[in-house]
C-alpha positions as CSV (number, residue, x, y, z in Angstrom):
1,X,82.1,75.2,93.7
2,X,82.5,78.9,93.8
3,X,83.3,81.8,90.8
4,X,85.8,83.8,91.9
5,X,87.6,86.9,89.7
6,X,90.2,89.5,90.0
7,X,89.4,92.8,87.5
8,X,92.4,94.5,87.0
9,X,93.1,97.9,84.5
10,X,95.2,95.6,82.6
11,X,94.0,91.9,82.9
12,X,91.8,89.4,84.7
13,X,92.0,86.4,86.2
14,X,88.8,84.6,86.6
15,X,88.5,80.9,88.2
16,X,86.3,78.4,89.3
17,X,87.0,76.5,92.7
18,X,86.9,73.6,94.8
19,X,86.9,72.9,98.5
20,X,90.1,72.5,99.6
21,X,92.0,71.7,103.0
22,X,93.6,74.4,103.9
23,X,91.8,77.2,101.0
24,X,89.9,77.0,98.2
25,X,91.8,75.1,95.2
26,X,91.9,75.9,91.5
27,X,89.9,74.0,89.3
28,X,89.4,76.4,86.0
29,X,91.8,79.4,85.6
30,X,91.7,82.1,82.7
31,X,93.3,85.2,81.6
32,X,91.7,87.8,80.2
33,X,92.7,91.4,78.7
34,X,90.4,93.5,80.8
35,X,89.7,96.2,77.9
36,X,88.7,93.3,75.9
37,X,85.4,93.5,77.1
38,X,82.4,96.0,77.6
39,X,81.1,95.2,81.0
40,X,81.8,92.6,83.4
41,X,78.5,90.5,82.6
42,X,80.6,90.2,79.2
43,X,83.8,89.1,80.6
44,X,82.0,86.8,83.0
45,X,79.9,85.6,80.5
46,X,82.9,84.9,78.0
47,X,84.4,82.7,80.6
48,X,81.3,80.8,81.4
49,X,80.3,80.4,77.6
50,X,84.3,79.0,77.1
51,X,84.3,76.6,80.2
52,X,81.2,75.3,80.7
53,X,81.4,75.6,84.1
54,X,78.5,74.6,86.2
55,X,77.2,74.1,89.9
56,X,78.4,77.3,90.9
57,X,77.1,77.9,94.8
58,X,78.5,81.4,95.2
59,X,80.6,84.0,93.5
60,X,83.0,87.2,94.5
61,X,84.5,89.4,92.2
62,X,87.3,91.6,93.3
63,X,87.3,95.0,91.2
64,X,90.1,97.9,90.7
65,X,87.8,101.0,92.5
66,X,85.6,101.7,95.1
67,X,82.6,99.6,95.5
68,X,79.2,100.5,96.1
69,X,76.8,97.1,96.7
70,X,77.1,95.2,93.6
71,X,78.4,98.4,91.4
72,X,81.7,99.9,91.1
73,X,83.0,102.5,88.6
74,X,86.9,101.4,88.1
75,X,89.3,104.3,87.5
76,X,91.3,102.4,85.2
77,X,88.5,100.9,82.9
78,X,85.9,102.6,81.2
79,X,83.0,100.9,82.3
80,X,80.9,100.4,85.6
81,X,81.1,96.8,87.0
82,X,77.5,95.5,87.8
83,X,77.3,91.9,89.5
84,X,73.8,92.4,89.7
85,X,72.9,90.4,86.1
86,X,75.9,88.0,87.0
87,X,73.7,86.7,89.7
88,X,70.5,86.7,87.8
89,X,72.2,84.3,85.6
90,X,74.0,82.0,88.1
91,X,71.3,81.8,90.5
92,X,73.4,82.0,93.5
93,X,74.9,85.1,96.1
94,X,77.3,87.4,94.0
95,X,79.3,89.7,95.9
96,X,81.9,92.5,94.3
97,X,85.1,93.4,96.7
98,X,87.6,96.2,96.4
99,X,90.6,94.4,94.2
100,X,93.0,94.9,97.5
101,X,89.9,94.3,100.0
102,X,89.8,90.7,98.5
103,X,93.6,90.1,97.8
104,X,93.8,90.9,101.4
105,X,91.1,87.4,101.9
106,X,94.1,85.6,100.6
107,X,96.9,86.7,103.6
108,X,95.9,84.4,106.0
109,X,95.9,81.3,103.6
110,X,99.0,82.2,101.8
111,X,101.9,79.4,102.2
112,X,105.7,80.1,103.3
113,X,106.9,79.8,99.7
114,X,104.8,82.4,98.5
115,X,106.2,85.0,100.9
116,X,109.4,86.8,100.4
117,X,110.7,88.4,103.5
118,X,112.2,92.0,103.3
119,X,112.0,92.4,107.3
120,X,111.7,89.8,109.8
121,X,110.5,91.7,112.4
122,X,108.5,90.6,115.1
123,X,104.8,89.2,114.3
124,X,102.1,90.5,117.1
125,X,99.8,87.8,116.9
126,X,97.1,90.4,118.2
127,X,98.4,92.7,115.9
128,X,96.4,94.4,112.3
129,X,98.2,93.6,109.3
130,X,98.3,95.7,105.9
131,X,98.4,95.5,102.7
132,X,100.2,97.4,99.5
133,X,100.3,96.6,95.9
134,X,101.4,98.4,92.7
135,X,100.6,97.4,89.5
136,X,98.3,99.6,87.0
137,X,97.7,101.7,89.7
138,X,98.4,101.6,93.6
139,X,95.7,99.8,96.0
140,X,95.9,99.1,99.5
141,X,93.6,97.5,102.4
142,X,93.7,97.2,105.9
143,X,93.2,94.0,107.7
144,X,91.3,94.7,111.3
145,X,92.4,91.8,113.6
146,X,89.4,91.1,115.8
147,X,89.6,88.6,118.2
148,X,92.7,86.9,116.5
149,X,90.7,86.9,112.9
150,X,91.8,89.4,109.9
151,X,89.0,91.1,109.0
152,X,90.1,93.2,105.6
153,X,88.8,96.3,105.0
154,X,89.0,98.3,101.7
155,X,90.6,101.7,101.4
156,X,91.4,104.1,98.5
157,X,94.6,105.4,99.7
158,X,96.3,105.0,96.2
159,X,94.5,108.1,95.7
160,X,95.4,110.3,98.0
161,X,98.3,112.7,98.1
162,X,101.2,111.8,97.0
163,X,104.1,113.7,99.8
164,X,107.3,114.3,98.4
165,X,110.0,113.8,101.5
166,X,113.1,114.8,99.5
167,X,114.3,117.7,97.1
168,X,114.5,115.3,94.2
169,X,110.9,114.4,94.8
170,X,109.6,117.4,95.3
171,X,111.1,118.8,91.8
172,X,109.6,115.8,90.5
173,X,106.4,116.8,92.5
174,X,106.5,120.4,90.5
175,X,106.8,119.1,87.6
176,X,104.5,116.6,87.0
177,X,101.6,119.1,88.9
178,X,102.4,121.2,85.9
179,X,101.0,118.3,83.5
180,X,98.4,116.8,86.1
181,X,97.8,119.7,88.5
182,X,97.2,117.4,91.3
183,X,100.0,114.1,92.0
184,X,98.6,111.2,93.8
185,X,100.5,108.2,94.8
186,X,98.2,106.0,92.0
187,X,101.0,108.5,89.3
188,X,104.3,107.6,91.5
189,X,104.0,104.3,92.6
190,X,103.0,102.3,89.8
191,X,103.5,101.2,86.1
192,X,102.3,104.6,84.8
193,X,103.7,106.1,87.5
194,X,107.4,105.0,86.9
195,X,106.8,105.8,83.4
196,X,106.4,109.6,84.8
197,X,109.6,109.3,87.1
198,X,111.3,108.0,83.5
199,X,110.3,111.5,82.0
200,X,111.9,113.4,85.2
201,X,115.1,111.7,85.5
202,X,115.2,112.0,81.3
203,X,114.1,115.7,80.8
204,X,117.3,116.7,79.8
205,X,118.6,114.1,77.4
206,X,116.9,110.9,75.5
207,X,117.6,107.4,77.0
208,X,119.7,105.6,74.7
209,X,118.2,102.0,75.2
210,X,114.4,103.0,76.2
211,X,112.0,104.0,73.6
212,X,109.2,106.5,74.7
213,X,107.7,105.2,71.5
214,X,107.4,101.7,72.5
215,X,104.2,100.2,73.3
216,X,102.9,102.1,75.9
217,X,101.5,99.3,78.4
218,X,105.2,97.8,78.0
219,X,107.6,100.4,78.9
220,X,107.6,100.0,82.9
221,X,109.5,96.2,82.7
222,X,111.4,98.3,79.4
223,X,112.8,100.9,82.3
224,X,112.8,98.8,85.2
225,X,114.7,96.1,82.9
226,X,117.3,98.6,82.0
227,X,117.5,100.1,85.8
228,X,118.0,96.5,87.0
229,X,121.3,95.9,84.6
230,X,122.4,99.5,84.7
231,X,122.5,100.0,81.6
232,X,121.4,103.7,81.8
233,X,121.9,106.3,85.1
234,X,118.6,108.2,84.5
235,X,116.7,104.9,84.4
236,X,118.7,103.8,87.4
237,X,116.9,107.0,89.2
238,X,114.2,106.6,87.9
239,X,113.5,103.2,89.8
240,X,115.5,103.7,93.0
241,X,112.7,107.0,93.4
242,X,110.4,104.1,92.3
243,X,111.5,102.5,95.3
244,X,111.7,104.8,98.0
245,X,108.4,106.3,97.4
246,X,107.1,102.9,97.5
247,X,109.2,102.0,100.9
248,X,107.7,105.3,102.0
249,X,104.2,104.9,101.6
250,X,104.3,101.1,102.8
251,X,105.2,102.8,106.2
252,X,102.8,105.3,105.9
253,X,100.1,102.8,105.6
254,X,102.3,100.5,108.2
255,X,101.6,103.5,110.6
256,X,98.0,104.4,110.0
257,X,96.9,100.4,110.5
258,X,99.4,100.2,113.2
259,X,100.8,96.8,111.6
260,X,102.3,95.2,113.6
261,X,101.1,91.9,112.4
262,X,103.1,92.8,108.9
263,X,103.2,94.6,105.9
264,X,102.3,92.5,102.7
265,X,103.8,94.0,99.1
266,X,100.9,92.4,96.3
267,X,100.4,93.7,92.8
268,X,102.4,92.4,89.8
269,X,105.2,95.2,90.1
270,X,106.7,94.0,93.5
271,X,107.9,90.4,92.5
272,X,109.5,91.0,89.6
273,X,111.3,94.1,91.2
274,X,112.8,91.7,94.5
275,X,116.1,92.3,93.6
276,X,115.9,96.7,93.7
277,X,113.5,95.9,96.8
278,X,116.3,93.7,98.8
279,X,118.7,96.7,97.6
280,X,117.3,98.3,101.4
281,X,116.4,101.5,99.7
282,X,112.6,100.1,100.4
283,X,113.3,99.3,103.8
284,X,115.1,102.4,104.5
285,X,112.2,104.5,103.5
286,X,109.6,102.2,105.1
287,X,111.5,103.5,108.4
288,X,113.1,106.7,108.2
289,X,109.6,108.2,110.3
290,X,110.8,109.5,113.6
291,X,109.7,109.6,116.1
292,X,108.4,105.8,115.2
293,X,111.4,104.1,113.5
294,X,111.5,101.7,116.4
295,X,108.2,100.8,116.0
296,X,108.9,100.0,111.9
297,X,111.5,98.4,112.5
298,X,109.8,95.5,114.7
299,X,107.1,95.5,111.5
300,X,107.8,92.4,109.4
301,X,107.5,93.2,105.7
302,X,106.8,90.4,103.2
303,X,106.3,90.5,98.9
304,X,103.6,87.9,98.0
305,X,105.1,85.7,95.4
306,X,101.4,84.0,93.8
307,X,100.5,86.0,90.9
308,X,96.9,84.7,91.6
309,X,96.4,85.8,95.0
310,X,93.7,87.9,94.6
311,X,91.7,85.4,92.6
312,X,92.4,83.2,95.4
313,X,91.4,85.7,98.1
314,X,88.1,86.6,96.2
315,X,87.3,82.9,96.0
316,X,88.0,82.7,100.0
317,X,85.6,85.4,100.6
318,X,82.9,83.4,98.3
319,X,83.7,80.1,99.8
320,X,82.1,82.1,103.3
321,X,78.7,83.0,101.2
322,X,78.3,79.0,101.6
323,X,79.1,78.2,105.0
C-alpha cells in the first residue's frame, strides 16, 4: 500500500493505495482544508489518526513550492512542509515532490475519458510533453522523454514574469505594478489572479451582480460564473484576458519544453472553464508566436478532467520507492 498526498494553498487530498493494473487504485481518499492545519506532520497525522490506515510500504507527498530534500516552504501556506517526522512515524521511504512535478507522474497513466482535447495535433512519440495548471496559483513541470519514458521535472515558472503581449494587458500590467510592484504570471493566471483582472476591467464602475465583499476564496467561480452567462461585459473581459494569458503562457512553456508530445491543462480552474477554453481564444494565444506557429499548431493540447490527478501521480511516484 502506499500514502500518497497532494498539498494545495486551498485544500488537500490525501489517499492511501493499492496495486492496481494499469496505476495505482484508490483505496482511502480525504479532503482536507489545507489552512486547517499547522504543519504537514499534522495534516498527515489527522488522516492517519481518522483512517486507521496501516501497512503503508512507501509515501510521496506532492507540495505547492519548491522543494528542497524532504522540506519545502509553500508560497501559499504559512508553514514549511517537513516529511522528515512523517517517515519516522511510518517507518518506510517518504519522498516530497513539487505539486506539478508529481501531477505530471499521473500523464502517462491518465485514461481517454479524463482528457479533453483543445488541439489534436500530432503526438511525437519521441517527443517531451508539458504541463500547466492554474488554481491558487500557477504551477508547471516539464516531462523529459528519455528513451520513450516521461521523466517529469519540477519548475517554478508560475513565478516568473508575467509579459503582457497586448495594450490591454500591458495597462493592466501598469496598474497592478502600482499595487504589487513586480506582476508574475502566479497574479494573472489564477484564482487570485482573475480576481485582479476583475479589478481592471471594473475600475471605472461597480459590477452589478459580483460582490467584491463576498467571501474572498469564492469570488473566481463568482466572476467566471457571471463571464460564462454574460451577464456582465467587464466580467466578460475579465475572463477572456483570463484566457489568453493562459493560452499564451501554455505556448510559452509548449516552446521552452519543445512539446511536441502535448500540452496538458491540470489545476482545478481549467475544467470547470472548458467551455471559455473551447471559445479558441486559448488556442489562439497558444499560437500566435511567429516565427513558430507551425510548430504549435502540430502541439496537441489536452485539459485533464480527474480532479485527483495529482494524488494519483504522487502515489505513482511512491508505488516506484517499492519496486
Amino acid at each position: 500500500m502506499w500514502l500518497s498526498a497532494d498539498v494545495g494553498g486551498t485544500k488537500t487530498l490525501i489517499g492511501v493505495f493499492a496495486p492496481g493494473a494499469a496505476r495505482p487504485e484508490p483505496r482511502i481518499v480525504r479532503e482536507y482544508t489545507t489552512l486547517d492545519f499547522d504543519s504537514l506532520d499534522d495534516l498527515i497525522g489527522t488522516f492517519l489518526d481518522e483512517t486507521g490506515a496501516t501497512g503503508i510500504g512507501a509515501a510521496a507527498f506532492g507540495v505547492a513550492g519548491p522543494v528542497n530534500g524532504l522540506v519545502a516552504r509553500m508560497v501559499n501556506v504559512p508553514w514549511v512542509a517537513d516529511a522528515a517526522p512523517i517517515g519516522e512515524r511510518l517507518g518506510c521511504p517518504v519522498t516530497l515532490l513539487n505539486d506539478l512535478e508529481a501531477m505530471a507522474h499521473a500523464v502517462p497513466v491518465l485514461e481517454p475519458d479524463e482528457l479533453a482535447t483543445l488541439q489534436e495535433g500530432i503526438q511525437t512519440p519521441t517527443g517531451n510533453a508539458a504541463l500547466i495548471a492554474a488554481g491558487t496559483g500557477l504551477g508547471e513541470a516539464l516531462l523529459h522523454n528519455i528513451d520513450g519514458r516521461f521523466i517529469p521535472a519540477a519548475s517554478e515558472g508560475g513565478h516568473a514574469d508575467f509579459a503582457a503581449r497586448t495594450p490591454r494587458e500591458l495597462a493592466f500590467v501598469a496598474d497592478l505594478s502600482q499595487s504589487l510592484g513586480r506582476v508574475d504570471h502566479d497574479r494573472v493566471i489564477s484564482g487570485p489572479g482573475l480576481v485582479n483582472l476583475f479589478r481592471f476591467t471594473h475600475r471605472s464602475h461597480a459590477c452589478r451582480v459580483v460582490d467584491l465583499n463576498d467571501d474572498h476564496a469564492a469570488l473566481p467561480a463568482h466572476i467566471s460564473e457571471c463571464a460564462l452567462a454574460r451577464r456582465c461585459a467587464a466580467c466578460v473581459e475579465a475572463l477572456d484576458m483570463f484566457v489568453e494569458a493562459y493560452g499564451a503562457e501554455a505556448g510559452n512553456l509548449a516552446l521552452r519544453s519543445v512539446a511536441t508530445a502535448g500540452v496538458y491543462l491540470g489545476g482545478g480552474i481549467a475544467p470547470k472553464l472548458l467551455p471559455a477554453l473551447e471559445s479558441g481564444r486559448f488556442m489562439d494565444a497558444f499560437r500566435d508566436k511567429e516565427p513558430l506557429a507551425d510548430l504549435l499548431r502540430t502541439i496537441p493540447v489536452r485539459v485533464i478532467l480527474n480532479p485527483s490527478a495529482g494524488l494519483l501521480g504522487a502515489a505513482t511516484f511512491a508505488a516506484t520507492l517499492t519496486d
